[in-house]
N, C-alpha and C positions, 0 to 999 in steps of 0.2 A: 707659573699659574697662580691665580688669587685664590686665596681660602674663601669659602662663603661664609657671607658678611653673620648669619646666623646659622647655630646648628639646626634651627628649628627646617630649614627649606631641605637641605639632604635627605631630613628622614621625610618632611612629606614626598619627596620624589620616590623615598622606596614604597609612598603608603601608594601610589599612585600607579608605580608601574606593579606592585600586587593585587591592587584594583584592576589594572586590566587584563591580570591573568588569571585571575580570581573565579570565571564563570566555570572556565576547566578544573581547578585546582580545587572548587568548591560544589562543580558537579551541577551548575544550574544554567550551564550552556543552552540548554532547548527552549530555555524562556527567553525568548524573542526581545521582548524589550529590555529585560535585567539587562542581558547579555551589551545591547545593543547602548544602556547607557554606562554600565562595567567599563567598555571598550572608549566609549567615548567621553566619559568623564576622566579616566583613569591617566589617557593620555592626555587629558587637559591640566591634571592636576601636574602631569610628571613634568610637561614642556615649562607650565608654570613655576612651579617651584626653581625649577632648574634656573630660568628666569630671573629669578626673586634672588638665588645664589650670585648668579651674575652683576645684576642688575641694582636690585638693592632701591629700589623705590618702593615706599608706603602703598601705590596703588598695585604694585605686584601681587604683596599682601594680601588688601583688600581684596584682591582675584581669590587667592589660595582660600579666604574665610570664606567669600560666595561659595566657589566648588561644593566646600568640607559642607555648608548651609544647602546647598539644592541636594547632598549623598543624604541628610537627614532627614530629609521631604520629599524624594522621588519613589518611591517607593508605595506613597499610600499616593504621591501626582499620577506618577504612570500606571497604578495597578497592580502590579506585580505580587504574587500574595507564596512564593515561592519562599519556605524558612530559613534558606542558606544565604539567598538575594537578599531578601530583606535586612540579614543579621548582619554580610557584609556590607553595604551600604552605611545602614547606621554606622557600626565602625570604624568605617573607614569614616565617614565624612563627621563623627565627634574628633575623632583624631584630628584630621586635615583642618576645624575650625579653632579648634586650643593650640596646635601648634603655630599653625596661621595668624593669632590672634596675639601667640605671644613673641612672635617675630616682630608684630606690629607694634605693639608696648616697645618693646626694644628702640623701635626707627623711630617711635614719637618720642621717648626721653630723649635719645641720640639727637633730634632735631631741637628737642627743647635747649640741653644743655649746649647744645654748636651753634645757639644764636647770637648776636652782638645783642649788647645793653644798649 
């Protein structure tokens, strides 16, 4: 088995699949939408990261900083005025765009330095 190419993708995969257990564990399961994007972001983030471990392309990345970018802006997008939803959102998706972001640093020196003269 390959090691992933950055520590940064494992932990967003655990930010992702805590994102999507997050509505029970954090008690704001009855809000319809939180719930509805908790579930569906969280496994976007987890499939993605896991992805990004694998895979190891710059637009993987790019995925994981969008995700962590729409966790910090869904919440006043969708409404949701719920103070559990809202706090895990933010968190999660500042987390998922700094780690994201700095995977991405990483693939762009790594391509800069691995190019011929």
């Amino acid at each position: 088995m390959t090691p992933p190419r950055h520590w940064e993708d494992p932990a967003n995969a655990l930010i992702g699949a805590a994102l999507l257990m997050s509505p029970w564990l954090a008690g704001y399961a009855m809000v319809q939408v939180a719930l509805a994007n908790a579930v569906i972001v969280g496994t976007l983030l987890f499939t993605v990261s896991v992805g990004a471990a694998v895979i190891g392309r710059p637009w993987v990345e790019c995925a994981t900083v969008a995700l962590g970018g729409w966790l910090l802006a869904s919440s006043w997008t969708l409404g949701f005025d719920d103070a559990a939803a809202r706090w895990t959102s933010l968190l999660a998706g500042a987390l998922a765009m700094a780690l994201g972001a700095g995977a991405l640093g990483t693939e762009w020196r790594r391509s800069r330095t691995n190019r011929p003269s």
